[in-house]
N, C-alpha and C positions, 0 to 999 in steps of 0.2 A: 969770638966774643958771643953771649950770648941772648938769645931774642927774646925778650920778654916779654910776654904775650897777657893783657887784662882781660877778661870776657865778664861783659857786665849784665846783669839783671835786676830788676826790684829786691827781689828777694832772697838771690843769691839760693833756692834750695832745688833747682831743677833745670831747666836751661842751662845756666851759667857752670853748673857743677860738673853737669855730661858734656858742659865742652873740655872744662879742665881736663876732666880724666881723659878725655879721647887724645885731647893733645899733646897732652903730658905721655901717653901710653905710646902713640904712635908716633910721635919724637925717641923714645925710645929705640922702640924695635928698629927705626929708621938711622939713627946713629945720627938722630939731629941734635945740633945746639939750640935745641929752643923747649922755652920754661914758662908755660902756662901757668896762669892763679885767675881767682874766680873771686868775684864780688859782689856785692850788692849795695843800693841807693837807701834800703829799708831792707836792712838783712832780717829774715824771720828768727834767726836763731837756731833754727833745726835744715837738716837736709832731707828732703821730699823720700821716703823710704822704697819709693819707687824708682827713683835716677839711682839710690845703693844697690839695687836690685840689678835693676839692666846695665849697672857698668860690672857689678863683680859677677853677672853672667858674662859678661867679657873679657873676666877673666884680670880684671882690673882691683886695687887694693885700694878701700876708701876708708880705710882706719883714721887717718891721719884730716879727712876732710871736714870742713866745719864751713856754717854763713857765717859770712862775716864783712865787714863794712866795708867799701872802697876809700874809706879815712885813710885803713892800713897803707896804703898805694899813694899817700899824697903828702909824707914825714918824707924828711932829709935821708934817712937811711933805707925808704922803697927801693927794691929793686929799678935800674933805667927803663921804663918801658918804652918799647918799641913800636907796639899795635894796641889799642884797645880795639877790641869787638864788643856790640851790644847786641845781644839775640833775643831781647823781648820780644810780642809781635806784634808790630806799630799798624798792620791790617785789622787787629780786630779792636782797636781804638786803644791798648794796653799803652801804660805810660811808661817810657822807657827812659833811665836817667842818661844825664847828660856830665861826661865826664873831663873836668879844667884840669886834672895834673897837678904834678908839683912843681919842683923846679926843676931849670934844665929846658933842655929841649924836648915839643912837645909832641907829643906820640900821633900814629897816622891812626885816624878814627873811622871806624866803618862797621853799618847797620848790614847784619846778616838774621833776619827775623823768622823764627821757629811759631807754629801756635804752640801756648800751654796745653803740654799732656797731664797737665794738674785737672783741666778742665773734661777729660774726657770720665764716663759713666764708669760706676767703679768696677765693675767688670771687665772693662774694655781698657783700665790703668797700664798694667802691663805691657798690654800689647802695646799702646800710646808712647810709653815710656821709650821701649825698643826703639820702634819704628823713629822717634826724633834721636835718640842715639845715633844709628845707625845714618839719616840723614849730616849732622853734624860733622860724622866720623869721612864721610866724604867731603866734603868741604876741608876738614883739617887736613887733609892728604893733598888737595888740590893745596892750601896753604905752604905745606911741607915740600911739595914739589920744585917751587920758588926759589931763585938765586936771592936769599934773603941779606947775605953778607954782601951783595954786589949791587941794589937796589937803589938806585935813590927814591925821596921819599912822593916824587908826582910817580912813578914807575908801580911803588907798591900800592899808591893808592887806589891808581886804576887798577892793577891786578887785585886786587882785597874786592874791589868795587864791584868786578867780572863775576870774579867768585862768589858772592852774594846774590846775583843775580841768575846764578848757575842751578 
């Protein structure tokens, strides 16, 4: 069966998108059943040109990605989710939404916080963009290493919990 994974942000155009593709990517290559989607609380509508940048240098395909609302996520016919992640970063006072679900059973929730590489000087975008990639993409690995079919949900909580704090 498989894990469906929410990662949430404001604005759905930067954080939340380089986790999708990271975990969607390395689910993949990994031959995992698990299905990241990306959201926002106040989607901007556009994806930060810098997260297209540092995932399709990884070789990743963002044709198909768009912001868009965690509404999507909360109709009778959403995917079950399994984990929402929220990777705003609640250190530098940024407001990170808070996500109720739909119906059903309701999903293990846990704060993994990135700083905005929106906010770094625009020379410096690039490399900002990478470098939080790149952090993400470990954490999803540590994610993906997890006996995720065998888990109950205090087992994942604490492990998601670990991992955030990693």
């Amino acid at each position: 069966m498989t894990t469906h994974v929410l990662i949430l942000c404001t604005h759905n155009s930067a954080r939340s998108v380089l986790s999708e593709g990271m975990l969607n990517h390395l689910a993949a290559r990994l031959g995992k059943d698990v299905r990241a989607h990306s959201a926002g609380s106040a989607p901007s509508g556009r994806i930060n040109p810098y997260a297209i940048q540092a995932l399709n240098g990884a070789g990743i395909d963002t044709s198909a990605y768009r912001s868009k609302s965690w509404d999507a996520f909360t109709t009778p016919d959403a995917p079950p989710l399994s984990i929402v992640i929220t990777v705003c970063d609640s250190a530098a006072a940024e407001s990170c939404p808070v996500f109720f679900g739909g119906a059903g059973q309701q999903p293990v929730k846990v704060h993994w916080g990135y700083p905005d590489p929106s906010n770094a000087a625009e020379a410096d975008k690039p490399r900002a963009f990478e470098l939080t990639r790149q952090a993400i993409g470990y954490r999803m690995l540590q994610l993906l290493a997890l006996p995720l079919e065998t888990m109950d949900r205090a087992a994942l909580q604490a492990a998601l919990v670990a991992i955030g704090q990693s």
